[in-house]
N, C-alpha and C positions, 0 to 999 in steps of 0.2 A: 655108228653105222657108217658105211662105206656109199658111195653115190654109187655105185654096183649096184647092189641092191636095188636102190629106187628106180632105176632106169629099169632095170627087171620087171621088179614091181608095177611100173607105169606101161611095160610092151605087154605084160600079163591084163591086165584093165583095160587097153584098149580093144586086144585080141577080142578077152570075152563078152566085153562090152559090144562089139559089133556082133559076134552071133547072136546073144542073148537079144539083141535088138531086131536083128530077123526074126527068130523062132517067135517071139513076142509081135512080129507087123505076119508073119505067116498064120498065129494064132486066132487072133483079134480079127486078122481082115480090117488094120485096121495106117494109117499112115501113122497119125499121133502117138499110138505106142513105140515107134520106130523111132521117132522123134524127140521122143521123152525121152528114152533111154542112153542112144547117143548124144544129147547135150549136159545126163549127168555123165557120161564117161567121158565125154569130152573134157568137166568139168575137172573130173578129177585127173586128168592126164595134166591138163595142163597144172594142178598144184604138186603132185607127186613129181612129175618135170621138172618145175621149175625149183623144186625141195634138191633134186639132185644137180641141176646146173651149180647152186649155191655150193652142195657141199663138195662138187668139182672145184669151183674157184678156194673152196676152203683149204681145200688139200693142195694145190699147186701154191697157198701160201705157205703153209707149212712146210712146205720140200724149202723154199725160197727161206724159211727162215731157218732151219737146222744148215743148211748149206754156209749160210751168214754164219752161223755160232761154229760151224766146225771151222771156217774160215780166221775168226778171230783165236780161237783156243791154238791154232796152229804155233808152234813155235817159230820165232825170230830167225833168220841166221847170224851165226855167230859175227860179232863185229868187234874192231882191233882197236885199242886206245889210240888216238894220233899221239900221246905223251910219252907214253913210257913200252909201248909195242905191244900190251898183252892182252891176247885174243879172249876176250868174254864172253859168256853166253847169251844169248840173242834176246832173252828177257830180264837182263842185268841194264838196269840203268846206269849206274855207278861203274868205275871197273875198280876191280877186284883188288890191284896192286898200289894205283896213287890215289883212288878215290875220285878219279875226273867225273863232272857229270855229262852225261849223255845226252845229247839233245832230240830230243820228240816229238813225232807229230801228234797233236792232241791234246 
């Protein structure tokens, strides 16, 4: 699930959580049912919250790591033996013609 949802989830629960909490101190005639009520919704606002800040940070890690992996699968550019002049492909360690090796970071 998407932290969309839970942030939904948590504006729907606090909504009802505060009328339900009136029509319940309107009821009763009474302050403590008002009371009761809003510090379970409070309660549960802040775990459904704090469920979605998490799965916020989760996802702005996963952007962060597919960005990395499409970064690395990228291809090389093309680079030129200094020995024998022949342009290789950019993920060829070797070149193709004298065998020179290529030096890398890594």
């Amino acid at each position: 699930m998407n932290s969309k949802f839970y942030k939904g989830l948590t504006l729907c629960i606090a909504v009802f959580g505060i009328i339900i909490g009136l029509l319940m101190a309107y009821e009763y005639k009474t302050i403590v049912a008002l009371i009761s009520v809003w510090t379970g919704t409070a309660f549960l606002c802040f775990i459904f919250g704090g469920i979605a800040k998490i799965l916020v940070y989760l996802e702005k890690l996963c952007i962060t790591g597919k960005e990395a992996d499409n970064e690395l699968k990228e291809p090389r550019a093309d680079w030129k033996c200094p020995v024998c002049s022949q342009i290789n492909k950019g993920n060829d360690r070797v070149c193709v013609k004298c065998h020179w090796k290529r030096l890398t970071k890594g």
